[in-house]
C-alpha positions as CSV (number, residue, x, y, z in Angstrom):
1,X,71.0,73.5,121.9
2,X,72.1,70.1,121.7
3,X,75.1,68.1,121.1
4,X,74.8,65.9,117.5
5,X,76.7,62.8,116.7
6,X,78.5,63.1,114.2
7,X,78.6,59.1,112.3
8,X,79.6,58.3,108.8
9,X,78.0,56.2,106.2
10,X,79.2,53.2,104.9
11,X,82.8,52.6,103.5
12,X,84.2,48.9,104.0
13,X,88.0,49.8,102.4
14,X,88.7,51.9,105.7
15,X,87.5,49.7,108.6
16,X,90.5,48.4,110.4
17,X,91.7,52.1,111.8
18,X,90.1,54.0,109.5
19,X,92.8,54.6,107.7
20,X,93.1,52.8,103.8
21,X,96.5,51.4,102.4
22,X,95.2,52.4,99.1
23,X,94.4,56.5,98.2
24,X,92.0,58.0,100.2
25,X,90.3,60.8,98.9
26,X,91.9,64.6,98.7
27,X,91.1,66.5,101.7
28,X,91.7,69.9,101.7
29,X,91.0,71.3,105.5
30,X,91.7,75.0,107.2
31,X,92.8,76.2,110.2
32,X,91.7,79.9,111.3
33,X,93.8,81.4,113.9
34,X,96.6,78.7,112.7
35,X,99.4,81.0,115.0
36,X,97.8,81.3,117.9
37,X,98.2,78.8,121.2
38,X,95.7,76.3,120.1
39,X,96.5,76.7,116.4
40,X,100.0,75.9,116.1
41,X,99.7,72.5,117.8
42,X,96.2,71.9,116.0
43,X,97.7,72.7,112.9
44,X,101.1,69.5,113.6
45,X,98.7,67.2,114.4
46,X,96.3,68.0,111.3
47,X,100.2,67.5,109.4
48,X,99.9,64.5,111.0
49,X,96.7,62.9,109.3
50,X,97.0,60.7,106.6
51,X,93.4,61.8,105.6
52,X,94.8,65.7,104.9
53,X,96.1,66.2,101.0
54,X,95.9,69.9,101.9
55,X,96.3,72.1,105.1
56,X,95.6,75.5,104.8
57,X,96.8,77.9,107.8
58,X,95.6,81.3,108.2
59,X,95.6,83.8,110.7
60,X,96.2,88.0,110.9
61,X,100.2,87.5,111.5
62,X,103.2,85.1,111.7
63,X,101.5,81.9,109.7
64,X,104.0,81.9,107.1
65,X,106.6,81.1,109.7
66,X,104.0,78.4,111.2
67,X,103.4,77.1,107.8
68,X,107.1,76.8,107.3
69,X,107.8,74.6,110.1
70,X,104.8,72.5,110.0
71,X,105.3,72.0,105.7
72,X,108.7,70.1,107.4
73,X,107.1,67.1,108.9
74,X,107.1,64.1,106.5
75,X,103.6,64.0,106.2
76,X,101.3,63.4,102.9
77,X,99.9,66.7,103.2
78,X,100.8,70.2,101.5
79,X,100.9,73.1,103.5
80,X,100.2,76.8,103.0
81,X,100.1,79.4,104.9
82,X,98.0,82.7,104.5
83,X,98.3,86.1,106.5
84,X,95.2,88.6,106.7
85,X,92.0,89.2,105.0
86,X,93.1,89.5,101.4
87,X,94.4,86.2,102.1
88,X,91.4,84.4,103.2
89,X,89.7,83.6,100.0
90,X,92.7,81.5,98.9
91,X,92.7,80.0,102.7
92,X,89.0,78.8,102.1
93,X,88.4,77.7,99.0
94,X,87.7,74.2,98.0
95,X,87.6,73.5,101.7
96,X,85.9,70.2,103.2
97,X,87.0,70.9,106.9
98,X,87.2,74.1,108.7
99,X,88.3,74.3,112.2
100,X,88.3,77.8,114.1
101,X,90.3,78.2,116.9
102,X,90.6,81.9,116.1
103,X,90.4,84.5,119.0
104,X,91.7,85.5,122.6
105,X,92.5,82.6,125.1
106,X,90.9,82.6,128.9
107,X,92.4,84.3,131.8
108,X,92.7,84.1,135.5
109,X,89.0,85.2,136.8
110,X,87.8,85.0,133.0
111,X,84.4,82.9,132.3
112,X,83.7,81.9,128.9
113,X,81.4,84.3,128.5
114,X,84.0,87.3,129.1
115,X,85.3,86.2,126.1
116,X,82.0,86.7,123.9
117,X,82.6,90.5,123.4
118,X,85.9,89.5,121.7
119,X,85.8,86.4,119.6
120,X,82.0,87.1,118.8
121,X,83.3,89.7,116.4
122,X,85.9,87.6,115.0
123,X,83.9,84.6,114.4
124,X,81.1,86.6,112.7
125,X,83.9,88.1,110.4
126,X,85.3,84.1,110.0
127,X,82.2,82.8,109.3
128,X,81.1,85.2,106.4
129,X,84.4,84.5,104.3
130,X,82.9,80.1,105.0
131,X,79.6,81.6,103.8
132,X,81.2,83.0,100.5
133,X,84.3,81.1,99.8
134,X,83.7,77.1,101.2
135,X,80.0,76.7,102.1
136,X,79.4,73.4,101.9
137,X,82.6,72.6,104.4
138,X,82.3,70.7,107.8
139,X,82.6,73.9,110.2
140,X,84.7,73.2,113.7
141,X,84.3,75.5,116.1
142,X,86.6,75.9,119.3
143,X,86.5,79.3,120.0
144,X,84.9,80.0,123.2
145,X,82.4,80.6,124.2
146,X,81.4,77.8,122.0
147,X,78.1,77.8,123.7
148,X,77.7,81.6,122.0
149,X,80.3,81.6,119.1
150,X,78.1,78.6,117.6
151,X,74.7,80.2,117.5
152,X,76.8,83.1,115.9
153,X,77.9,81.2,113.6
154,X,74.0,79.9,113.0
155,X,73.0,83.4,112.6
156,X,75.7,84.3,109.7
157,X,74.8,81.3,107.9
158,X,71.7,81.4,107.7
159,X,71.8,85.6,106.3
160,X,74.3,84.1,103.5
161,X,71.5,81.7,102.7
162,X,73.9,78.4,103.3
163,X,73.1,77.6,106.8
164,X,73.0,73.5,107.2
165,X,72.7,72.7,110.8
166,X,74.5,68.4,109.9
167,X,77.5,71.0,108.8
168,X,77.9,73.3,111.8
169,X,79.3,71.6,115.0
170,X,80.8,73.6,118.5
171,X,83.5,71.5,119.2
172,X,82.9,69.6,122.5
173,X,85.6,67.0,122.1
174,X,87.8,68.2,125.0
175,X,85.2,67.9,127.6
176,X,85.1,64.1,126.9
177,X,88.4,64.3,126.4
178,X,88.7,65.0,130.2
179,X,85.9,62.7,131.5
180,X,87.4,60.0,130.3
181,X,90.9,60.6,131.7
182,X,89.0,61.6,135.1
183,X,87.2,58.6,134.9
184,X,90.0,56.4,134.2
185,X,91.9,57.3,137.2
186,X,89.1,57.3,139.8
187,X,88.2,53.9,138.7
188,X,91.6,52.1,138.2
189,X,91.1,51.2,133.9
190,X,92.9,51.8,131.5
191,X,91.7,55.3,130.0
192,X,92.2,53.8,125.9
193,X,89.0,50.7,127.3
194,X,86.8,54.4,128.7
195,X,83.5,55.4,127.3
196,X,82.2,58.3,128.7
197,X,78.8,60.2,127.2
198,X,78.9,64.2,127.8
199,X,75.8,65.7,126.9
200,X,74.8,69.4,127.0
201,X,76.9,72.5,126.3
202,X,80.6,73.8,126.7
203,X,80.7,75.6,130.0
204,X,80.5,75.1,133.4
205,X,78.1,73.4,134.5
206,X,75.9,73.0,131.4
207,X,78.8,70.4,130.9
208,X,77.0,66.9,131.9
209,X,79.2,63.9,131.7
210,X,76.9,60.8,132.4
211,X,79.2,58.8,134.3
212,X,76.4,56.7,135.3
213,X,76.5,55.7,132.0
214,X,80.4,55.2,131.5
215,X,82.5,52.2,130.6
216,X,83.9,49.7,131.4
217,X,81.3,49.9,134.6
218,X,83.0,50.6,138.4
219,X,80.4,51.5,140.3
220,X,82.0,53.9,141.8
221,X,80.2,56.2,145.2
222,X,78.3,58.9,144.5
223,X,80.4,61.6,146.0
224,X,83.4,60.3,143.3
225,X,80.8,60.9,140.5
226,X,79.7,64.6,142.0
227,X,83.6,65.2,142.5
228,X,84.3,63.7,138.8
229,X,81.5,65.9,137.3
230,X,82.8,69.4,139.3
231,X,86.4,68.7,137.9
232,X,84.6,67.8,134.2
233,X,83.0,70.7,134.2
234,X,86.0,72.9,136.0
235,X,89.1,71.7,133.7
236,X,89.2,74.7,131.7
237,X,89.6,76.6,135.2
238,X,92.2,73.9,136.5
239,X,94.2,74.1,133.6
240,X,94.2,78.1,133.4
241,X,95.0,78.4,137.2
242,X,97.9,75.9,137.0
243,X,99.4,78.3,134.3
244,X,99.5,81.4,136.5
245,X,98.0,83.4,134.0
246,X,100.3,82.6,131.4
247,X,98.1,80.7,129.1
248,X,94.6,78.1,129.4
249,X,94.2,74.7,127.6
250,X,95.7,75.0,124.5
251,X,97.5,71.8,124.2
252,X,94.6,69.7,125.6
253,X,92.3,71.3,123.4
254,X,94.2,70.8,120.4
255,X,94.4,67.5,121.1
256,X,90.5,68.0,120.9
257,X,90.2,69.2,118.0
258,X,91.9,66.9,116.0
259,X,90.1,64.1,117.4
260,X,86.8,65.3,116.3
261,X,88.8,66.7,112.9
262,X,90.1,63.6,112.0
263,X,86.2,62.1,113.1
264,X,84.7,64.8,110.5
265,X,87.3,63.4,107.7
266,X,86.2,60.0,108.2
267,X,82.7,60.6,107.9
268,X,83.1,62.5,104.2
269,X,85.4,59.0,103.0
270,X,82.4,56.7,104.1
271,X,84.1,55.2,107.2
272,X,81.3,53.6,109.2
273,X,80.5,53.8,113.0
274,X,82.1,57.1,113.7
275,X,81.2,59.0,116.6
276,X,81.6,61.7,118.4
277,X,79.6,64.3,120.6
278,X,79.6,68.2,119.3
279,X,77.4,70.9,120.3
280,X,74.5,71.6,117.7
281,X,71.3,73.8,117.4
282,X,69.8,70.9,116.6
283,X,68.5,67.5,117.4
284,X,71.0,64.6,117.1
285,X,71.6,64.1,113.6
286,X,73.7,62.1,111.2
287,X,76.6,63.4,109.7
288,X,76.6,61.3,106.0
289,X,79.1,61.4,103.1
């Protein structure tokens, strides 16, 4: 496994912020498990993307109530909600974007791989309704153990005959997310100026931040890079700790996800020079319009 970068094609009306004045393209993206502790806050942000004409929220209880309070914000984009399987058809279709944050969060003493047992089931069960119902959409996935849940994915894909491995990412974002705030504070910049590569997967320590490679340059010792890469590689851990058991990085990895959402969106209007690092069964490839 590898992580891709994900980079759009060309698209000159977009490339102050990546954002036109005039219409953009209709956009119609999912959220599955939109009530859970990742969900809800993935799903406001997606609200707030001018690139979103349509949100769809589903999960097995309490989305309408989601979808309610979300469909508020004075945002471009139309909201539904959907509840349950009979409801998942209408969730999918005429998606471009699919995120899946769907399945139980970590624990105290929980690895990522505790989890597999779990969310493996309910991403298989995801991923065939994708197969049937939106399978040409840009797939998302966050549910841990994204190092497993993405290979699952792979698998269901490819029995439903619609497997495209430029379509399929493990969502990665939050690990860069965290190397670049880590970075920032060790090394005195401003974290918005911070560039920092993370290669590998989405666990422990197949998480590989190359701080040697980060910018703007410090030059920082050696033991502050091996301390910078432990805490990379530990945040998940850090963050469910600090909780007391009473929930792991949902906020942070919401944030996440709409970063590498909103990077996804871009890519299908043409906006040029977008990248981002995912986890893919394949080599790096190009994600084109």
């Amino acid at each position: 496994m590898f992580r891709s970068v994900a980079r759009s094609a060309a698209g000159k009306h977009l490339l102050r912020r990546g954002y036109a004045t005039e219409s953009v393209p209709d956009r119609k993206v999912a959220v599955l498990g939109a009530a859970g502790g990742i969900g809800q806050p993935l799903a406001l942000l997606m609200k707030l993307n001018p690139l979103v004409s349509q949100l769809a929220l589903y999960d097995i209880a309490n989305t309408p109530g989601v979808a309610a309070d979300v469909s508020h914000v004075n945002t471009r984009s139309k909201v539904a909600g959907y509840v349950g399987e009979d409801q998942l058809k209408q969730a999918l279709e005429g998606c471009d974007v699919v995120i899946i944050p769907a399945g139980v969060p970590r624990k105290p003493g929980m690895t990522r791989d505790d989890l597999f047992n779990i969310n493996a089931g309910i991403v298989k069960g995801l991923c065939a309704a994708i197969a049937k119902y939106c399978p040409n959409a840009l797939v998302n996935m966050t549910s841990n153990p994204v190092n497993s849940t993405v290979p699952i994915a792979a698998e269901v894909f490819k029995k439903a005959g619609t497997y495209d491995e430029k379509k399929l990412f493990g969502v990665t974002t939050l690990d860069v997310v965290r190397a670049k705030t880590f970075y920032a504070g060790k090394a005195k910049v401003n974290v918005a100026d911070v560039n920092v590569p993370v290669v590998g997967g989405h666990a422990g320590i197949t998480i590989l931040p190359l701080f040697s490679q980060a910018t703007p340059k410090a030059n920082l010792p050696e033991e502050d890079i091996k301390a910078l890469t432990k805490r990379t590689q530990d945040g998940g851990t850090e963050v469910v700790e600090a909780k007391a058991g009473k929930g792991s990085a949902t906020l942070s990895m919401a944030y996440a996800g709409a970063i590498f959402a909103d990077a996804c969106l871009k890519g299908l209007n043409g906006v040029p020079d977008v990248v981002e690092c995912s986890l893919s069964l394949n080599f790096p490839s190009l994600l084109l319009r």
